[in-house]
N, C-alpha and C positions, 0 to 999 in steps of 0.2 A: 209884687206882694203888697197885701194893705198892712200895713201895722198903726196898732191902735196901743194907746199908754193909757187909755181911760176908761171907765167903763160904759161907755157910745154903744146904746144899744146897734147891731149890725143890721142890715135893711133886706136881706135874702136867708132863708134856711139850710144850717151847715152844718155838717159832720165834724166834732171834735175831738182835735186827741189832748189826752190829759197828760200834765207831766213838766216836769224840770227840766227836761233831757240836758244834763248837761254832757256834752261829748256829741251828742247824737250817735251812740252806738247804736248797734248790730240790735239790742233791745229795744232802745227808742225808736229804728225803724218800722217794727213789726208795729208797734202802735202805731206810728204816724200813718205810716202805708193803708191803713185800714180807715184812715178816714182820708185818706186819697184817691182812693180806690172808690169810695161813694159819691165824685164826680161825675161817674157815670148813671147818678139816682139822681142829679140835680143837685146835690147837695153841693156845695162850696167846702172844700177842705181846710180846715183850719187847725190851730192849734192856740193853744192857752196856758204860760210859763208865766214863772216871774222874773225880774229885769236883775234881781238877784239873789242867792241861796236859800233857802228856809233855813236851812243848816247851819250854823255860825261856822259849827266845825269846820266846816268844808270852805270858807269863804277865800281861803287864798289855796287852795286845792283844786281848782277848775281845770277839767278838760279842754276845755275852748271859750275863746275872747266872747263877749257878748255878740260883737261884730262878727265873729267865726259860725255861731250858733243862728244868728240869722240867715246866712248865707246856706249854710249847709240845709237848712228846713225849707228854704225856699226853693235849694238843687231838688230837694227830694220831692216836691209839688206842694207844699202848703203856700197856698194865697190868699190867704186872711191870720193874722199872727195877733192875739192879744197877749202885749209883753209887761205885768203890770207890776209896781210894788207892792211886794207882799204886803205891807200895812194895809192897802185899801179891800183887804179881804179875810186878815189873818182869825177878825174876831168872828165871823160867823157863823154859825153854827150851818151841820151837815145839809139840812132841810132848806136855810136861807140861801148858801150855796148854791145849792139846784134848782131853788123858785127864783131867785133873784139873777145868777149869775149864768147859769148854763140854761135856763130855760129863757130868760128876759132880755141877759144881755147877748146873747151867742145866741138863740135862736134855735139851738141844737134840736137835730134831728134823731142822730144818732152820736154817741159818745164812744170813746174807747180811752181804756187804759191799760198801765203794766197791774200783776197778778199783786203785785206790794203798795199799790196807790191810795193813798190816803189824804183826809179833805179834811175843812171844818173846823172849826176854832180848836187847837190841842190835838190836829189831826186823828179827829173823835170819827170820823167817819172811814169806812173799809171798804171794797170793794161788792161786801152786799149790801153795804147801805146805798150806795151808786144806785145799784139798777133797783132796789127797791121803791128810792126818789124820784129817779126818771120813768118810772111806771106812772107815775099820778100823773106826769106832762104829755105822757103818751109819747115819750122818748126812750131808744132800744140803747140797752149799753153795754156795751162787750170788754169783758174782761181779757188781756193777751195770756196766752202761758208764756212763762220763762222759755228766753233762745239761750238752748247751749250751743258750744262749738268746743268742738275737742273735750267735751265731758265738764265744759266749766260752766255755769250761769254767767250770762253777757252781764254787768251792772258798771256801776263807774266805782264804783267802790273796789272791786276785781281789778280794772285796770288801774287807779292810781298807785295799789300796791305792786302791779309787776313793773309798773314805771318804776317806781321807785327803786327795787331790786334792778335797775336795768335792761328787766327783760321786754325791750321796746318792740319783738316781732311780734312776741303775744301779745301784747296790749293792740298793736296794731289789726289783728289777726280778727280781737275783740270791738274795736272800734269801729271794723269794715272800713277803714283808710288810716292813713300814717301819721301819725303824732309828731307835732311840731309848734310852730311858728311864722308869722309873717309881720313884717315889721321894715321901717324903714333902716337902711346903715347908716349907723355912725362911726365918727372917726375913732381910731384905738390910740395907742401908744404906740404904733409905727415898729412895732419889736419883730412882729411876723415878716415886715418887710426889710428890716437890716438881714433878716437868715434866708432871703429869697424864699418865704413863705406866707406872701401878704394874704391879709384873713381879714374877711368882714366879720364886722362886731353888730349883735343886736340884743336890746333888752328885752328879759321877759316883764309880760302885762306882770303886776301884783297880785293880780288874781288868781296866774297859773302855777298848776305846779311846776315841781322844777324835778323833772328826774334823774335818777342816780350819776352824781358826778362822774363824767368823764369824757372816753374819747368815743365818739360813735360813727359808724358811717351814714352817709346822708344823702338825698337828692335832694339839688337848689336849684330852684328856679326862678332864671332871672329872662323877661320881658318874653315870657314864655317858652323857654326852650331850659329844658333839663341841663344838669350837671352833676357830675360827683365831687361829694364833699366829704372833706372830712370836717369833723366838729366837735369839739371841747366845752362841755357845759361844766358851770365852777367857776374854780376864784384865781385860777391859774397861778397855783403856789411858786412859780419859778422864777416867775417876775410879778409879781405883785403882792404886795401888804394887805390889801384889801380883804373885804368879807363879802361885797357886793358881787353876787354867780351873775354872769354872762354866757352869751351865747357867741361864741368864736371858730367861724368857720374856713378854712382855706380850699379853696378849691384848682386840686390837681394838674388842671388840664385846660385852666382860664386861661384866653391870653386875649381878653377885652379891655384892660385897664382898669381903673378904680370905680369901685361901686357906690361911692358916696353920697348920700342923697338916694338911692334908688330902694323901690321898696323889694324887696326879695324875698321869695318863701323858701323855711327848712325843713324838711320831713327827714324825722331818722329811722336810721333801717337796721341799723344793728348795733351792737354797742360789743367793741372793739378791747378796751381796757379801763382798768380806773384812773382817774386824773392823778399825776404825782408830781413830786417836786424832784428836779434833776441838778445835780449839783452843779451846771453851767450850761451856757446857754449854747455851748456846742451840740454837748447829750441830747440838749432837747430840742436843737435842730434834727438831728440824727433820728429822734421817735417820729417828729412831725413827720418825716420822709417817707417814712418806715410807715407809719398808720396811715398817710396819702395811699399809699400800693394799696394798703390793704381795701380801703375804703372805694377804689377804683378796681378793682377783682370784684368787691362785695356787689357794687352798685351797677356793673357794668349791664346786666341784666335786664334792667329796670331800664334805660336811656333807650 
């Protein structure tokens, strides 16, 4: 994949999809797909995000790492990516947009977006203004309908809220892949392995959400081969003072040794119970056990 962080006029004629996608969901593919799919017209598939949020709101509420989001557009076939900061575009109005940016710099042949897509200084521009403006460049621009699945519209907005409530299958369900992490371990407090339950520990980006405290079950994958995990996201009230949420995962059925240093990925698959505090650290030997089983019946499936 090319990626560009400037605005480098591109040297071939490409199909572009428009969009934030953060998550890259089951929505963001119907858009991309469609200008992947114009591959077969000559056209180069591309896409055109920014490097970060328009939203403030949302700025520590991300679906997926920047690095995640690359990765995933690139699984899907886009092989031209302009990733830009919104400053370098935020003031222009709907019309300078399409002469200057999708017409001049992207080359666009054909366009596409979601049915909610909006452009242009104050996001003053709508979905008919698009294809109104790429009419005058002799550019075709398709608007996507909303993807439901199970009666809900697919958005990221949809899934940060069932994260948040826990409910990790539908978000997954919404995402079209599993919600997680990938990160290097670091060392913990060695507590998981005084109860013969050593757990790697990893941090979330500050950019990601954090969904709903607790115990989930999980596939880890480490140097490419699955596992069942189980996982504890939070502040782990049993032993620690802290307010800083981690990601603490023990895995069942490891008998590789210590993962330190290695980079690991966590995908959760179900969410088990809420995080608590146990009045000693026998108790909460005894649940860690206890959620292993469950989290290896849950996940067994899936390996």
């Amino acid at each position: 994949m090319q990626i560009f962080r400037d605005l480098s006029p591109y040297s071939s004629d490409t199909a572009v999809a428009l969009g934030y996608f953060d998550g890259v969901h089951l929505g963001h593919r119907a858009v991309l797909g469609e200008a992947v799919r114009c591959k077969s017209e000559g056209l180069v598939p591309t896409a055109f995000t920014f490097s970060s949020t328009p939203k403030s709101e949302d700025a520590n509420s991300q679906l997926t790492t920047y690095g995640e989001k690359i990765a995933l557009l690139e699984k899907i076939g886009i092989e031209v990516l302009y990733i830009l900061d919104f400053e370098l575009v935020k003031d222009k109005s709907p019309e300078q947009f399409v002469r200057e940016i999708i017409n001049g710099v992207f080359r666009a042949r054909k366009v596409f977006c979601g049915f909610n897509y909006r452009f242009g200084k104050h996001g003053a521009g709508g979905t008919n203004d698009l294809i109104r403006l790429c009419t005058n460049f002799g550019i075709t621009a398709g608007v996507c309908a909303p993807v439901k699945k199970n009666g809900v519209v697919v958005s990221s907005t949809e899934i940060r809220r069932k994260l948040k409530n826990g409910d990790v299958e539908d978000a997954n369900t919404l995402l079209g892949y599993d919600f997680g992490l990938k990160s290097k371990v670091i060392e913990g407090n060695h507590i998981g392995s005084s109860m013969d339950t050593p757990t790697i520990n990893l941090t979330f980006d500050e950019s990601i959400i954090l969904p709903k405290f607790g115990v989930y079950a999980s596939i880890v994958t480490v140097d490419g081969k699955r596992h069942a995990g189980v996982t504890n996201i939070g502040i782990k009230p049993t032993v620690s003072e802290g307010n800083a949420p981690n990601c603490e995962t023990w895995l069942p059925l490891w008998g590789g040794g210590d993962l330190y240093g290695k980079t690991v990925d966590v995908r959760l698959k179900k969410f088990i119970r809420p995080e608590q505090k146990f009045s000693s650290l026998g108790e909460l030997k005894s649940a860690i056990k206890r959620d292993g089983k469950t989290a290896v019946e849950i996940t067994n499936e899936f390996l």
